[in-house]
C-alpha positions, 0 to 999 in steps of 0.5 A: 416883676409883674403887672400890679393887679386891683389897685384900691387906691386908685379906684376913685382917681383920674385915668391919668393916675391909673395911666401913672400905676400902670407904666411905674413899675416898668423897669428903669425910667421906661415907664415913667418916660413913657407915661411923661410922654403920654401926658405931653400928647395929651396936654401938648403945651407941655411938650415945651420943656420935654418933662419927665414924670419921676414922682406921682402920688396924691399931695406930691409931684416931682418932675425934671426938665433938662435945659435944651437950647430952645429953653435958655433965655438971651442970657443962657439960662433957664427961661422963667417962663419955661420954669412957669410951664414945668411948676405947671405941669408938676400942679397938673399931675399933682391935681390929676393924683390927688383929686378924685373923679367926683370932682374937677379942677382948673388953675386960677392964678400963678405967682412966680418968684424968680429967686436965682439963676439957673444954667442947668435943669430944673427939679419942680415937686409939688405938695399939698398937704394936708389934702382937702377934705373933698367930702366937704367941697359941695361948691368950690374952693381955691387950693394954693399948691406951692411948687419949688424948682430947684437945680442940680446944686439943690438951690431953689431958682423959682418958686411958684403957687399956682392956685387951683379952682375944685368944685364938684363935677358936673354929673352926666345922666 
């Protein structure tokens, strides 16, 4: 298997995507763990639930957190708000994939429902679809992206929205 070359699709997107298409097709999980940790670095926050990237494509974000002992909460489970951190890091890769660079965008709110309890890690994916119409995005508009943290049993133990700010990027002359 060889480096993908000319990606037209990513042509309008963040460097993060092209970060993304660049290490995914590495053999096993090394790309996609290698490309977790450079979003880390760059967001260091997000080093808190040590995430893996598995899915990134425009409108849809998948990523998993293993519960290390520094995320259980006094009860020894999944700490709410470390499931608050992993739905943003899902929004944020989510944003990064589906907003293009001729436009910018930043959280706004989050609402977190906490559903059940979870003793093992979590699953957060990201979706918004349809996508907006960013053509049309001439001042701002808010977003909602819906993230849903499901555990190995594929029971839902947080639900977030995030709402996210897009507006028209600033240009630089």
């Amino acid at each position: 298997m060889g480096r993908p070359t000319g990606d037209t699709i990513t042509d309008d997107r963040r460097d993060t995507f092209r970060v993304w298409h660049r290490l995914d097709w590495l053999p096993g999980p090394f790309g996609t763990r290698l490309f977790s940790v450079a979003a880390a670095l760059k967001a260091p926050y997000f080093v808190t639930v040590l995430p893996h990237v598995r899915v990134l494509e425009p409108g849809r974000c998948v990523v998993t957190a293993s519960r290390w002992w520094w995320m259980r909460n006094h009860i020894g489970t999944f700490h709410a708000i470390a499931a608050c951190n992993l739905a943003e890091v899902a929004m944020g890769m989510l944003a990064e994939a589906s907003v293009p660079a001729t436009h910018r965008w930043i959280p706004k709110a989050m609402q977190a429902h906490y559903l059940a309890k979870t003793t093992g890690g979590l699953t957060a994916t990201a979706t918004v679809d349809p996508l907006p119409d960013f053509a049309t995005i001439t001042s701002g508009v808010e977003v909602v992206v819906p993230i849903s943290l499901v555990d190995a049993a594929g029971v839902e133990s947080v639900h977030c929205d995030i709402t996210i700010w897009i507006s028209p990027a600033k240009r630089r002359d």
